[in-house]
C-alpha positions as CSV (number, residue, x, y, z in Angstrom):
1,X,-24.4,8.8,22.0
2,X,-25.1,9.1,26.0
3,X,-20.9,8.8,26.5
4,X,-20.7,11.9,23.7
5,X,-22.8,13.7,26.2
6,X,-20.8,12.9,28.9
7,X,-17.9,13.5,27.7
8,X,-19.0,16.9,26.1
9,X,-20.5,17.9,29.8
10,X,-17.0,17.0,31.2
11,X,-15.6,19.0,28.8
12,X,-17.7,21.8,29.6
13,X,-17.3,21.4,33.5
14,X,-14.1,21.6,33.2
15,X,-13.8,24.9,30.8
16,X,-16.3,25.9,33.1
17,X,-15.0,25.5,36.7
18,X,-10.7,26.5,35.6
19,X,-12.1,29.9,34.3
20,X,-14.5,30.6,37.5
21,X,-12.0,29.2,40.0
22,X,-14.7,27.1,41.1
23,X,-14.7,23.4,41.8
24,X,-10.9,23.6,42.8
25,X,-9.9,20.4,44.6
26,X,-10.6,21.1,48.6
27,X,-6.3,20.6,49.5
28,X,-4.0,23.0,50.6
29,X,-1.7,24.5,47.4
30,X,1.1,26.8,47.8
31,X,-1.0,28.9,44.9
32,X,-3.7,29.4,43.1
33,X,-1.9,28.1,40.3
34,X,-1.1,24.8,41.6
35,X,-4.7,24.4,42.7
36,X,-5.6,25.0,39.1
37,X,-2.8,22.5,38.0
38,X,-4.0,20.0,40.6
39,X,-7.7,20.6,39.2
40,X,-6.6,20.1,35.2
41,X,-4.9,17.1,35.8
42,X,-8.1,15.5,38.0
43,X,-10.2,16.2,35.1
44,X,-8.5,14.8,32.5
45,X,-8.5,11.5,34.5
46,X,-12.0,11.7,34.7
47,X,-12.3,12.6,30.8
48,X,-10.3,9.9,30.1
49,X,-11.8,7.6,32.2
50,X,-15.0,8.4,30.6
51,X,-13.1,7.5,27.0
52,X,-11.9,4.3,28.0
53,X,-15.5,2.8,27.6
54,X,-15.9,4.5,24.3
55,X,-14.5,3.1,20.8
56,X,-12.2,5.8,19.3
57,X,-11.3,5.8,15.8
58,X,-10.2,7.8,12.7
59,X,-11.6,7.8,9.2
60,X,-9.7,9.1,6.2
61,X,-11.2,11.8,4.1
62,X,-10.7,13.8,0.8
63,X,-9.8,17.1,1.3
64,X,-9.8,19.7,-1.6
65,X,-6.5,19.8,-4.3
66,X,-5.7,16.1,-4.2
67,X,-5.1,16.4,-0.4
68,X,-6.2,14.5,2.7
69,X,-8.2,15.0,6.1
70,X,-9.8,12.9,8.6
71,X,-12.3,12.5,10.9
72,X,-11.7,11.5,14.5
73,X,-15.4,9.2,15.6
74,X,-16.3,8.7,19.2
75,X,-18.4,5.0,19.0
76,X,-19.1,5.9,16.0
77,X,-20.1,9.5,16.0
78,X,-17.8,12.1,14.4
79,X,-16.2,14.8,17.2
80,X,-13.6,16.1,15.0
81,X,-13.7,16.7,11.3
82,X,-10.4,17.8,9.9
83,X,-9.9,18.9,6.6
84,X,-7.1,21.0,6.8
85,X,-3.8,21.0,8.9
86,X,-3.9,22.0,12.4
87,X,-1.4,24.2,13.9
88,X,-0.9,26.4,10.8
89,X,-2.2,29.4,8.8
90,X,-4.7,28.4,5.6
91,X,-6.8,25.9,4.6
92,X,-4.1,23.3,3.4
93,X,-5.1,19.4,3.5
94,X,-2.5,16.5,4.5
95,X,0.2,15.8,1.5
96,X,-0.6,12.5,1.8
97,X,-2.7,9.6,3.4
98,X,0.3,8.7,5.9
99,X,0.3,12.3,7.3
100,X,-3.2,12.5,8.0
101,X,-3.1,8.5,9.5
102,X,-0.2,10.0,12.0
103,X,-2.0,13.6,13.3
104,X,-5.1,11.7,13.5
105,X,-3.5,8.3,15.8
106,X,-1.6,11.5,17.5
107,X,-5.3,13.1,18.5
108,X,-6.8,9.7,19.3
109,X,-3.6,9.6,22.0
110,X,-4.6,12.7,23.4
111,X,-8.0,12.1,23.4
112,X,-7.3,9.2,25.6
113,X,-4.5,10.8,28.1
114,X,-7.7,13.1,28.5
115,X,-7.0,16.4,26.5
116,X,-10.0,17.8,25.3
117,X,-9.4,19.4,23.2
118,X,-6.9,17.5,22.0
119,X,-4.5,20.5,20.8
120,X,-1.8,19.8,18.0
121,X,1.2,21.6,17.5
122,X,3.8,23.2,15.4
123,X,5.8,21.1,17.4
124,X,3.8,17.9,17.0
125,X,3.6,18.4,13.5
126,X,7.9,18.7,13.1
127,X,7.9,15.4,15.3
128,X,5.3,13.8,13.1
129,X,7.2,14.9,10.0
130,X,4.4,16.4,8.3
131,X,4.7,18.7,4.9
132,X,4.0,22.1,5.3
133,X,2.4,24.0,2.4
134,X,5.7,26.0,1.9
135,X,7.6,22.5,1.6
136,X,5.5,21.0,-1.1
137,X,7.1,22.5,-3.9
């Protein structure tokens, strides 16, 4: 539970110090914007060097009209509960068990790499080959 903290307070530093401008790394940057850049990529080292101690997993879940969510657990704790496909308008579960298995090892990677939140995509979900609600029938 004491990493979930951490993690969260990194999470919240970060959030916290990009919007304010605060906390930007003490170097010399042609801009503003490459100070930021430098800053975002320092923290998501430090977010996921804070995951590498932690034991991330996903756990499959029913999601209403036959269709399929998951949970994504931080040692053990859930940190993400996803019912419905990301990235899109509705509340539409995964077509299948397979989908859900492949957005959920796809926020696991992110989580890792650091990205918290760990955003998906339009695109992610095209690479990922998921079914949309408008392709279903």
């Amino acid at each position: 539970m004491n990493r979930l903290i951490t993690l969260t307070l990194l999470q919240v530093s970060f959030i916290l110090s990009t919007v304010s401008g605060q906390g930007m790394v003490d170097q010399p940057y042609a801009s503003k914007e490459d100070s930021i850049k430098a800053e975002i990529i320092n923290r998501k080292k430090e977010i996921a060097a804070a995951l590498a101690n932690v034991k991330v997993e996903y756990m499959l879940v029913n999601a209403a009209n036959n269709q399929f969510g998951y949970f994504i657990l931080l040692d053990g704790q859930i940190y993400i509960e996803q019912k419905t496909i990301p990235a899109i308008q509705g509340m539409h579960g995964f077509h299948s068990k397979e989908e859900a298995v492949r957005v959920a090892q796809l926020v696991i990677e992110k989580l890792k790499q650091g990205e918290v939140p760990p955003a998906v995509t339009s695109e992610d979900l095209a690479a990922l080959r998921i079914t949309l609600p408008s392709e279903e029938n």
